[in-house]
C-alpha positions as CSV (number, residue, x, y, z in Angstrom):
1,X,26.5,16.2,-6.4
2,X,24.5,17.0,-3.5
3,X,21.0,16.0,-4.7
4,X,21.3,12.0,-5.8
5,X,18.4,11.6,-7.2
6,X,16.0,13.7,-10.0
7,X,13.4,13.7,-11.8
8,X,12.6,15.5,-14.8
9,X,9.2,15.6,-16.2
10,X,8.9,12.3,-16.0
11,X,6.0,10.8,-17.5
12,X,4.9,7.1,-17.6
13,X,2.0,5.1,-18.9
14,X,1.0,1.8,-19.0
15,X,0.7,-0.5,-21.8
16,X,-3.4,-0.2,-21.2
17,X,-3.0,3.7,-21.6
18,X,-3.7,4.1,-18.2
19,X,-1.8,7.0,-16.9
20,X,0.9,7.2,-13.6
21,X,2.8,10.2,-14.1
22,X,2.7,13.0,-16.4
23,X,5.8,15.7,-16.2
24,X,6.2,14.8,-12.3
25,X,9.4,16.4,-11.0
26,X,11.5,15.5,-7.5
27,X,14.6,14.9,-6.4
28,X,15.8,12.6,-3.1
29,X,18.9,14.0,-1.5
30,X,21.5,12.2,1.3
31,X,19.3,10.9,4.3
32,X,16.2,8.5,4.8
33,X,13.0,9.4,3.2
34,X,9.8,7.6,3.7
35,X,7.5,7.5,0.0
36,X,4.2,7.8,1.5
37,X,1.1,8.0,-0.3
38,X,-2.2,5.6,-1.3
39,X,-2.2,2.7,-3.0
40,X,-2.2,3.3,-6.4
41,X,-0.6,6.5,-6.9
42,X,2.9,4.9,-8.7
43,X,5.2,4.9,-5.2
44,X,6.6,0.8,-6.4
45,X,6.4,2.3,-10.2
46,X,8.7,5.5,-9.3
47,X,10.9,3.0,-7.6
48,X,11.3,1.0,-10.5
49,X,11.8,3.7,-12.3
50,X,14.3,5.3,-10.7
51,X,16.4,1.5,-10.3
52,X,16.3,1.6,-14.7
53,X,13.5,-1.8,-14.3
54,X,11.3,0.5,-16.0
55,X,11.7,3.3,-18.7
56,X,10.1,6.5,-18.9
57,X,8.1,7.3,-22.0
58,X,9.2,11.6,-21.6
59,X,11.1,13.0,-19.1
60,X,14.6,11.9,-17.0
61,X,15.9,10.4,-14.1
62,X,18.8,10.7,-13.5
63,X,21.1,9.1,-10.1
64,X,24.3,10.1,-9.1
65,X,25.9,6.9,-8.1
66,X,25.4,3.2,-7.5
67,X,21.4,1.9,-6.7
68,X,20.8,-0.6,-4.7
69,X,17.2,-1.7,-5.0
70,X,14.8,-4.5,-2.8
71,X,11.3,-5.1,-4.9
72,X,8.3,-5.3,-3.5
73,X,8.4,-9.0,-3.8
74,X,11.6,-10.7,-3.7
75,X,12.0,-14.0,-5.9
76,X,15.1,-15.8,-5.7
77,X,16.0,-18.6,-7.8
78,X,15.6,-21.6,-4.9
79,X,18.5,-23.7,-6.8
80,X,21.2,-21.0,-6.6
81,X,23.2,-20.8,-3.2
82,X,23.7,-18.5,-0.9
83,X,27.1,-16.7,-1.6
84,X,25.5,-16.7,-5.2
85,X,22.7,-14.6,-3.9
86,X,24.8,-12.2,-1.8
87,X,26.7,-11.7,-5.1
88,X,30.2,-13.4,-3.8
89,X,30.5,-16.4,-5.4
90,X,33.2,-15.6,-8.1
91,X,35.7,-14.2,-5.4
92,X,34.9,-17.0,-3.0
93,X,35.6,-19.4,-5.1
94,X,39.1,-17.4,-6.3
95,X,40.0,-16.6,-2.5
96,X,39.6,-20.6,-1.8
97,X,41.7,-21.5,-5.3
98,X,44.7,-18.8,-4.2
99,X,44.0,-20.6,-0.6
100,X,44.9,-24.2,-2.4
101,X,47.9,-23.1,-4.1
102,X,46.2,-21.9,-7.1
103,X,48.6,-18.5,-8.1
104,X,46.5,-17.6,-11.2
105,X,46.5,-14.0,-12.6
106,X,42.7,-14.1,-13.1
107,X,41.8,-15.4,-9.3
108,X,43.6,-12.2,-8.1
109,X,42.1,-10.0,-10.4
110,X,38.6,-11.7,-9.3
111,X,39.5,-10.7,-6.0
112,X,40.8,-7.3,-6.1
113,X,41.2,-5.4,-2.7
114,X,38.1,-7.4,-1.0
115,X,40.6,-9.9,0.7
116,X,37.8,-10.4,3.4
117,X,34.8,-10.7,1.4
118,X,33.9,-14.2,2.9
119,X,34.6,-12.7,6.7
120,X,32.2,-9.6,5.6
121,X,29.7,-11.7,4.0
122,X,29.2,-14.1,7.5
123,X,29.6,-10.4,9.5
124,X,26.5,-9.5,7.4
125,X,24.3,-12.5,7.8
126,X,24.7,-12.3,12.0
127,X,23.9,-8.7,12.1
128,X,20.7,-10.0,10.0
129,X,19.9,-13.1,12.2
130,X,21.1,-15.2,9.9
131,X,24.3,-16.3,11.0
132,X,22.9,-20.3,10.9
133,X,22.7,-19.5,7.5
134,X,26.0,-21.1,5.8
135,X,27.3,-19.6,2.5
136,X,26.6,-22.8,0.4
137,X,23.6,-23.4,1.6
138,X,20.6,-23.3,-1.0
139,X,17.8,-20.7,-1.2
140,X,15.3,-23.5,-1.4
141,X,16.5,-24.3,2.2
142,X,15.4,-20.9,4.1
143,X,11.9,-19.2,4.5
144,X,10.4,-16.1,2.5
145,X,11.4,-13.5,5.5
146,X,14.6,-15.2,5.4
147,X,15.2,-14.3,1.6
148,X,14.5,-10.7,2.0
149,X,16.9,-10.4,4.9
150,X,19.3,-12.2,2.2
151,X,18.8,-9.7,-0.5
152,X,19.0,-6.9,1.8
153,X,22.0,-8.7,3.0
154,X,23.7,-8.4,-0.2
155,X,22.8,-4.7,-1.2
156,X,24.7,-3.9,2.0
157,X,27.6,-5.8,1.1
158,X,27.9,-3.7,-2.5
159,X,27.6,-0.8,-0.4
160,X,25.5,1.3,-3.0
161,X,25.6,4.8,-2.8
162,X,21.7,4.6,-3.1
163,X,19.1,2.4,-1.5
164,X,16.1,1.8,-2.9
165,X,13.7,-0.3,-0.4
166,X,9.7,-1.5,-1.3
167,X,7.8,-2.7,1.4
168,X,10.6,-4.1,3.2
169,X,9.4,-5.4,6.4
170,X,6.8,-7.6,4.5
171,X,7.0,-11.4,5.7
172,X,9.5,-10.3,8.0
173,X,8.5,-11.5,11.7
174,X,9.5,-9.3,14.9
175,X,12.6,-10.4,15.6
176,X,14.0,-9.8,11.7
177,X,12.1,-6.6,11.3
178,X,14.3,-5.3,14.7
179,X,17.0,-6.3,12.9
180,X,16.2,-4.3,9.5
181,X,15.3,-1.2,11.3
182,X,18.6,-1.2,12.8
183,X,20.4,-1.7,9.5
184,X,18.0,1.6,8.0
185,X,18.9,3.7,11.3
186,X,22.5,3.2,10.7
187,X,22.3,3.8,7.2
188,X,24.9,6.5,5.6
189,X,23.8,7.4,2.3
190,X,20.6,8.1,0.2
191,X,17.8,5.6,0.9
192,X,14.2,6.0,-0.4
193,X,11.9,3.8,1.4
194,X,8.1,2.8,0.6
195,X,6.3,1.1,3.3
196,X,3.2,1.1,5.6
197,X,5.0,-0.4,8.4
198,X,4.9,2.5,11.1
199,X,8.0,1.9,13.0
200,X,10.2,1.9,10.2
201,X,8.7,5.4,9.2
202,X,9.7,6.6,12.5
203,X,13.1,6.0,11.6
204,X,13.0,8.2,8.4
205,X,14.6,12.0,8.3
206,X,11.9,13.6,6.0
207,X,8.1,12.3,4.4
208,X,7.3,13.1,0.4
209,X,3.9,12.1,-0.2
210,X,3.0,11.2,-3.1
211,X,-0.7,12.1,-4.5
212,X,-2.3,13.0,-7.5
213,X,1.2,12.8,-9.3
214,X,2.7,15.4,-7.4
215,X,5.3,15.2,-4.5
216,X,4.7,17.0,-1.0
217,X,7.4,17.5,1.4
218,X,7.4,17.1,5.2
219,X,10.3,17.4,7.5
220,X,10.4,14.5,9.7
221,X,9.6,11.2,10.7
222,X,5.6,9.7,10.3
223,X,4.7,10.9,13.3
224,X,5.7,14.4,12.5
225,X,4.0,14.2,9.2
226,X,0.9,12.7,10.8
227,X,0.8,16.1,13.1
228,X,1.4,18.5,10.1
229,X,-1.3,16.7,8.0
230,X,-4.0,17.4,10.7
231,X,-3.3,20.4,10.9
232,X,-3.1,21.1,7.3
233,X,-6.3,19.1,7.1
234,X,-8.2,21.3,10.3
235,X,-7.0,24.4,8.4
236,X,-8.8,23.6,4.8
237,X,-11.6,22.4,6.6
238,X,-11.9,25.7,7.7
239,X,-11.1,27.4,4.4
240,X,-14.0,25.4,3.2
241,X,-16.6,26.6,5.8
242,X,-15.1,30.2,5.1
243,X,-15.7,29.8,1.1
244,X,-18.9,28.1,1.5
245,X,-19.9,31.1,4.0
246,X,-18.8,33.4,0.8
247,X,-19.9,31.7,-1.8
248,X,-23.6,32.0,0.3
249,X,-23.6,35.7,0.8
250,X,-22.7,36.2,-3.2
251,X,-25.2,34.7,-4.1
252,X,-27.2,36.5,-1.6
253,X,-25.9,40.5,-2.7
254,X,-26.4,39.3,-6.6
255,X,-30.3,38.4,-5.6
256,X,-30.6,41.8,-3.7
257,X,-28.9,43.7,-6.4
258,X,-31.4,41.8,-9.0
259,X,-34.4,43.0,-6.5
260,X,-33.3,46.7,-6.9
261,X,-32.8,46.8,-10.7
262,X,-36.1,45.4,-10.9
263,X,-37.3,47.8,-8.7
264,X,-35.4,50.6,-10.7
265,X,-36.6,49.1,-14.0
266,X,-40.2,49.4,-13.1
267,X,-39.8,52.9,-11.6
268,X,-38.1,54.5,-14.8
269,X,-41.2,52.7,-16.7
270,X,-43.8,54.6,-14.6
271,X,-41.7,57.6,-15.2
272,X,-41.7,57.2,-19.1
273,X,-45.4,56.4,-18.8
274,X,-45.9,59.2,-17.1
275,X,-44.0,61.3,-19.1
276,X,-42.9,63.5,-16.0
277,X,-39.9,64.3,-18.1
278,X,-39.2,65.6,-21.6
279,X,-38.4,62.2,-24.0
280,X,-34.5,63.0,-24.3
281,X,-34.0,63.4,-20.4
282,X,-36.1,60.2,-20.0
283,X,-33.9,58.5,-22.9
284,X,-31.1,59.4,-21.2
285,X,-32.1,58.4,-18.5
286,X,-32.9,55.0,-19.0
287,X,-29.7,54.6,-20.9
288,X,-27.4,55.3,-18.0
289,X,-30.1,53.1,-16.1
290,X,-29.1,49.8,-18.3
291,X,-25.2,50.5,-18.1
292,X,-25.2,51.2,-14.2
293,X,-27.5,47.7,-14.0
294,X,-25.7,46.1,-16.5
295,X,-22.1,46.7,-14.9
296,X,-23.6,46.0,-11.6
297,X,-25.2,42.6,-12.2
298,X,-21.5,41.8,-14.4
299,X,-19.4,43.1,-10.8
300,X,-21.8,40.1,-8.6
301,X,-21.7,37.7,-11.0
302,X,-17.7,38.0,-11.2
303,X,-17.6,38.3,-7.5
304,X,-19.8,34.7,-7.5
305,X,-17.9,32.9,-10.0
306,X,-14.8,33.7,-7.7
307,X,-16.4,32.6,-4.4
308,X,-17.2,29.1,-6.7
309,X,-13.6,29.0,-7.4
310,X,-12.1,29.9,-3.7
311,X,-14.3,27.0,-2.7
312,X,-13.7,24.4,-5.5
313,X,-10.0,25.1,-4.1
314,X,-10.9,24.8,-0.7
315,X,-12.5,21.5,-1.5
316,X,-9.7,19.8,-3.4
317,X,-7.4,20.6,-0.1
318,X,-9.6,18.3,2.3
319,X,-8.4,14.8,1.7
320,X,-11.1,12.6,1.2
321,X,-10.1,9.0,1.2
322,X,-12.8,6.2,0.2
323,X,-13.7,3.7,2.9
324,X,-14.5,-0.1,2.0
325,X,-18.0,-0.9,2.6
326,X,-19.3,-4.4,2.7
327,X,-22.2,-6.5,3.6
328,X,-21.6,-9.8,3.9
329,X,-24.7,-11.6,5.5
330,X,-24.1,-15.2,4.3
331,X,-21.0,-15.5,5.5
332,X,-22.5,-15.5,9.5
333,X,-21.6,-18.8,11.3
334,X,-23.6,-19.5,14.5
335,X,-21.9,-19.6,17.8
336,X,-21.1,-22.6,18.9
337,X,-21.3,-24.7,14.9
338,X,-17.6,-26.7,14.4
339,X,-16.0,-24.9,11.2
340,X,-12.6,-26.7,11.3
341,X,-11.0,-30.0,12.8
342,X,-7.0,-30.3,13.1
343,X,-6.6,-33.9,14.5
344,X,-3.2,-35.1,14.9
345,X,-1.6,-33.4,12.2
346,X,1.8,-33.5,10.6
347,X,2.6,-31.0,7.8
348,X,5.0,-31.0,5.4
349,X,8.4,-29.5,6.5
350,X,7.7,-31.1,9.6
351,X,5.4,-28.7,11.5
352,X,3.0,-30.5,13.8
353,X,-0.8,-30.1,15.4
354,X,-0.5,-32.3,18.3
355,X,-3.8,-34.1,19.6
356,X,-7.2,-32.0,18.5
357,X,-8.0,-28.3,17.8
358,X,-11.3,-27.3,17.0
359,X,-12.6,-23.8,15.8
360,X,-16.0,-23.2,16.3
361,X,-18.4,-20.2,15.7
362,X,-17.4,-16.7,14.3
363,X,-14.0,-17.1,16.4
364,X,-10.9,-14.6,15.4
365,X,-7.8,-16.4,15.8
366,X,-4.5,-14.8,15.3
367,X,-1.6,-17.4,13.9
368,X,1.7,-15.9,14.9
369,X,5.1,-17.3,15.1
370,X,9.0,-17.0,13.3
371,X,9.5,-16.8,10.0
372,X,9.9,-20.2,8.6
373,X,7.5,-22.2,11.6
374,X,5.3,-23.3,9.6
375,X,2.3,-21.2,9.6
376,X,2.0,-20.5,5.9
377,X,2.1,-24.2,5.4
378,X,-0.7,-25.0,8.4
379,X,-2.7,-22.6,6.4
380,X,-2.2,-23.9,2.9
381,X,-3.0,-27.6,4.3
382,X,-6.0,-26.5,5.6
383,X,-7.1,-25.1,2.1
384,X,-6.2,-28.2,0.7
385,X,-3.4,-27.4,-1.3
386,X,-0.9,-29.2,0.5
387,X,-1.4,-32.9,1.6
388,X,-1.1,-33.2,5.4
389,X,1.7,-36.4,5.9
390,X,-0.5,-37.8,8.3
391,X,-3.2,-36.5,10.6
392,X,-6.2,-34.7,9.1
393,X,-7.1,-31.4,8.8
394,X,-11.3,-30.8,7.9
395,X,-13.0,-27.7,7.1
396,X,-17.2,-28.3,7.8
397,X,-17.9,-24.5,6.1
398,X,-17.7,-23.0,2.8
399,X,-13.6,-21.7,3.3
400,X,-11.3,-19.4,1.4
401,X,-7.7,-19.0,1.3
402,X,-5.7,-15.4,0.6
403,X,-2.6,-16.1,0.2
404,X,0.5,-14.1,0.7
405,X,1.5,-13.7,-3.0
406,X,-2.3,-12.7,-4.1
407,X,-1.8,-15.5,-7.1
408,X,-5.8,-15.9,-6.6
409,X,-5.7,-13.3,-9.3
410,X,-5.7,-13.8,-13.3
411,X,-3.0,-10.7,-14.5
412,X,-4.2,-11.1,-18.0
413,X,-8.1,-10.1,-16.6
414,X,-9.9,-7.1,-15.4
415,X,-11.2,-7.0,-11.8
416,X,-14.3,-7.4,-13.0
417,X,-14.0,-10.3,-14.4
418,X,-11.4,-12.1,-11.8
419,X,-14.7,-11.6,-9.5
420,X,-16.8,-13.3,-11.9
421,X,-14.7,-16.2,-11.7
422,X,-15.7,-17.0,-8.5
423,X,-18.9,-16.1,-8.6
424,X,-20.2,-17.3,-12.1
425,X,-24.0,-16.9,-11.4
426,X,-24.0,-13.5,-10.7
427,X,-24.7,-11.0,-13.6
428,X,-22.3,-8.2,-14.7
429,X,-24.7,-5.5,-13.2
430,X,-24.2,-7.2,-9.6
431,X,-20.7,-7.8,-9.8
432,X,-19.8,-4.5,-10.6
433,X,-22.0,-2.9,-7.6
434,X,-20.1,-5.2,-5.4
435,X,-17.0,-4.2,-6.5
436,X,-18.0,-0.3,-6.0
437,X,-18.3,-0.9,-2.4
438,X,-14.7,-2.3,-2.7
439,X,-13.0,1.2,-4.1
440,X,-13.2,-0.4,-7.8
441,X,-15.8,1.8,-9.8
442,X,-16.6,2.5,-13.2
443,X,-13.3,2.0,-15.5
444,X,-11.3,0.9,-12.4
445,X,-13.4,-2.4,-12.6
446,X,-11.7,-2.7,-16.0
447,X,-8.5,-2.6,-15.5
448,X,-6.2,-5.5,-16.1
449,X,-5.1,-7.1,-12.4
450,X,-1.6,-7.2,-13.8
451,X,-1.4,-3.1,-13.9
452,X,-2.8,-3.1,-10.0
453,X,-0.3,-1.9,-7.4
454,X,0.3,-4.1,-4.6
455,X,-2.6,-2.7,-2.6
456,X,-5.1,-2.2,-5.2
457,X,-4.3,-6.0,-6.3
458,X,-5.2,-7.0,-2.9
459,X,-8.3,-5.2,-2.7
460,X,-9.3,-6.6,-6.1
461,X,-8.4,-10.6,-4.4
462,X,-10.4,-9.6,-1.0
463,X,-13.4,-8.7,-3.0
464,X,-12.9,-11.9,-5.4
465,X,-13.0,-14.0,-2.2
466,X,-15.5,-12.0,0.0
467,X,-17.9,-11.8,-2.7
468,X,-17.3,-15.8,-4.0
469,X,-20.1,-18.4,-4.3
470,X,-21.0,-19.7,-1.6
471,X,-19.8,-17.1,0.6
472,X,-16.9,-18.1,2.5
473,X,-17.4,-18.8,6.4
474,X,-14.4,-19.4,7.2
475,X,-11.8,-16.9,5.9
476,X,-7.7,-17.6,6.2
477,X,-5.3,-14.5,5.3
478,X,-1.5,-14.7,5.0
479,X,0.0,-11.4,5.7
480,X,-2.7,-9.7,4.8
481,X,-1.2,-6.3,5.5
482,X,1.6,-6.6,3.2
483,X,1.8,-4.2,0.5
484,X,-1.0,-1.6,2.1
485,X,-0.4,1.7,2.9
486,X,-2.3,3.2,6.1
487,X,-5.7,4.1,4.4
488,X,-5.8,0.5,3.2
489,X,-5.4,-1.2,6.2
490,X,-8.0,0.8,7.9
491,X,-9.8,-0.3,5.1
492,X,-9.2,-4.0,5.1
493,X,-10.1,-3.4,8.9
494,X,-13.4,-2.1,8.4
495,X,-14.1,-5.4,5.7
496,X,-13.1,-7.7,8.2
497,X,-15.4,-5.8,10.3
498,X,-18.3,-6.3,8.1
499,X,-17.6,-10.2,7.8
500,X,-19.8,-12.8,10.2
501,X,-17.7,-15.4,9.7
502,X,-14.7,-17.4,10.8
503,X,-11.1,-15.9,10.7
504,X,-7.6,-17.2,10.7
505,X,-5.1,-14.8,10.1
506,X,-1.2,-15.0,10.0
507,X,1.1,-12.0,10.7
508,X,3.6,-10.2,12.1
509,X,1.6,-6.8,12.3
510,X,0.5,-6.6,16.3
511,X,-1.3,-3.4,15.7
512,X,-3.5,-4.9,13.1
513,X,-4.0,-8.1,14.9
514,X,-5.2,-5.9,17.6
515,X,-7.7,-4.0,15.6
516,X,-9.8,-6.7,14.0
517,X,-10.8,-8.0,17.2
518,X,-8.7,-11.3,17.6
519,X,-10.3,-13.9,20.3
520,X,-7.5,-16.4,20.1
521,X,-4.1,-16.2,20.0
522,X,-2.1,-19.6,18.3
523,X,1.8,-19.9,17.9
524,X,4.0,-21.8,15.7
525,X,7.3,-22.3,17.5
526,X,9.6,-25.5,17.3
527,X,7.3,-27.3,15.3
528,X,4.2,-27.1,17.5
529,X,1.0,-25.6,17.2
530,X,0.3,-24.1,21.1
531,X,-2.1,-21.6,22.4
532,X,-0.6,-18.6,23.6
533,X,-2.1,-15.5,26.2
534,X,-2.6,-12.4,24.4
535,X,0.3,-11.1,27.3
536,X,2.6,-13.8,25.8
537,X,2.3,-12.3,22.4
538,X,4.8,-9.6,21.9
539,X,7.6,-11.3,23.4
540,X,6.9,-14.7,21.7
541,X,5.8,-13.4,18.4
């Protein structure tokens, strides 16, 4: 079959009512596509979908061939080993029995025709990075960048005939992510990838945007789709100013046409007051007078109710995506005030602050480094929910901590009232006009955290923190761009933008970094904590 993918009518709901899809149809043939779309509109959902993790309430899909599919978030168990988790275990285990003597039926039927499994499955981990990584090694023993790179790993090795990928870049520093996109360019079958991460989307053969539960197809990578969009966007901007130019001189030929059958009116009256005529003629007269008018005022007022339409049309074309808007004034720290100590510091996993670092004033500091250095666990010490082993680490401001996993959220409550948590004085009222300036109005303040997509759910944590009691002056974010498509990381930009305090954020996203102004630049490499020149950045990040 040449199309691998379709769906039919598809419609899904979830368990709150709250509607995703309803009779969507679209089909993913051989090559790369990029799922674009905001956050929100069911790009993760029609993954899961399509991999059988959910089930449509109407409707089909239906996938010629095998699927291969990496979540949004990967969770391996941390007990199980390696060759377990790249799916090899069983015929390791017979290739090393047959190795020992052991001539069994059932260890050659465990191993088939994949007599080089083992030699495949090491192959696989280098062209990942991860040759240090030995087969019966434990999960527990390798970092959360290095576990996606391990799952991805082993949907390679099954060689499915259809890749599913979610956000696949996220905790991935830049050496793994170069390795990823070389494993997508060089990918032979079907693959449907979601993802905000721009150079990935330069990689893919065709864009479907996904809005309003309907698919839109553009030929090419992002930057191709980027072009078409403006210019999709320049030309119903115009179709606007041309309907709204219509829809004014309607309305301005019905008021004329109104003026002269008023005019006409009172002229016929005159007439039959008069009585310039015999009665019959006049009669006559006036009744041809009241159809002409009638039909007429009918043929503007059709001709106005169209112009209405051509420009409720026009309208709905132009894109008009919400921007965050925040004030934040308590969370200004004065230049020069001390908002966090690190004095000789040793962290768990053995990562280490050397000597003293202080922070002080509204400074932006960028923590970069490998996966696995350490900087998630400097970060978590700091928030006090890991010990330091020695050394101490003191925060002299009101701090907040987001992590990388969002877990800051209760699934089982609304927005609203995950915000009131952490901010228990403020009334209902207030909470909910905060949260409007976060994107989350009327019924969307509602809605359970559990049925948020990835973005949405981090929009809904930003405001919990941003808004908390006492505002936060120090503010520490752990891939904070993971899970957001392109609107809402120009919106998370244009929060950070509206906050006075301190910043600490760790990532692997360069262009972000850029954009929210970053003043310092720290790295976590062999265990130390160093100060680094923006110049140094993209070669030791």
């Amino acid at each position: 079959m040449s199309t691998s993918i379709t769906c039919t009518s598809l419609h899904f709901t979830w368990p709150d009512g709250t509607p995703v899809f309803e009779g969507l149809d679209v089909s993913f043939g051989p090559g790369r596509t990029g799922l674009v779309g905001v956050n929100g509109s069911g790009k993760s959902t029609l993954l899961k979908l399509v991999a059988g993790e959910l089930a449509p309430v109407d409707g089909g899909v239906r996938v010629a061939g095998e699927v291969g599919y990496l979540p949004q978030n990967v969770t391996l168990d941390t007990g199980l080993k390696v060759d377990e988790a790249l799916g090899i275990a069983e015929q390791r285990a017979a290739l090393h029995a047959i190795e020992a003597g052991d001539v069994a039926e059932e260890h050659f039927e465990t191993v088939g025709d994949d007599w080089d499994v083992e030699e495949r499955a090491v192959a696989t981990l280098g062209e990942f990075g991860l040759g240090h990584v030995e087969l019966d090694r434990t999960i527990g023993e390798v970092s959360g960048g290095e576990s996606v790179l391990l799952r991805l790993a082993a949907l390679m090795l099954r060689r499915p005939d259809v890749l599913l990928l979610d956000e696949p870049t996220n905790n991935l520093d830049l050496y793994a992510r170069r390795r990823l996109y070389a494993a997508v360019a060089s990918w032979p079958g079907v693959m449907v990838v979601v993802s905000h991460d721009r150079e990935l989307l330069e990689l893919v053969d065709q864009i479907a945007d996904l809005r309003a539960g309907e698919v839109t197809w553009y030929g090419g990578n992002f930057s191709a789709y980027e072009e078409a969009l403006t210019t999709e966007q320049e030309a119903a901007e115009r179709m606007v100013r041309v309907a709204e130019a219509d829809l004014k001189k309607q309305k301005r030929e019905l008021v004329d046409a109104q003026v002269k059958l008023a005019r006409r009116r009172r002229y016929g009256q005159k007439m039959w007051d008069q009585k310039r005529e015999p009665k019959i003629v006049m009669g006559a007269r006036k009744r041809a007078a009241q159809e002409s008018a009638g039909k007429h005022r009918i043929m503007h007022e059709e001709k106005l109710a169209e112009a209405k339409e051509r420009l409720d049309e026009a309208v709905e074309a132009v894109r008009d995506d919400d921007e965050i808007r925040v004030d934040l004034p308590y969370t200004a720290v004065p230049p020069g005030r001390n908002v966090l100590t690190l004095m000789d510091l040793e962290l768990a996993y053995g990562a280490r602050v050397s000597g003293g670092f202080d922070l002080r004033g509204p400074e932006r500091v960028a923590l970069i480094g490998r996966n696995g250095a350490g900087k998630t666990t400097l970060l978590r010490t700091i928030a006090g929910e890991l010990p330091p082993v020695s050394g101490e680490a003191t925060a002299h401001v009101p701090h907040r901590f987001l992590p990388q996993r969002l877990d800051v959220l209760d699934g089982e409550l609304s927005v609203a009232e995950n915000v009131a948590r952490f901010a228990p004085a403020a009334t209902n009222n207030r909470v909910r006009a905060r949260l409007a300036r976060f994107l989350f109005r009327g019924a969307r303040a509602d809605q359970k955290a559990a049925t948020l997509s990835g973005g949405e759910r981090f929009r809904a944590a930003l405001a919990a923190l941003m808004l908390a009691e006492p505002a936060p002056q120090l503010l520490m974010l752990d891939e904070p761009t993971n899970n957001l498509d392109m609107a809402s990381v120009r919106q998370l930009t244009t929060a950070l933008e509206s906050y006075e305090g301190a910043l600490i954020v760790a990532s692997h996203d360069l262009p972000f970094l850029e954009s929210i102004g970053i003043t310092r630049w720290l790295m976590m490499a062999e265990g130390e904590l160093k100060e680094i020149t923006p110049e140094a950045v993209g070669y030791s990040a």
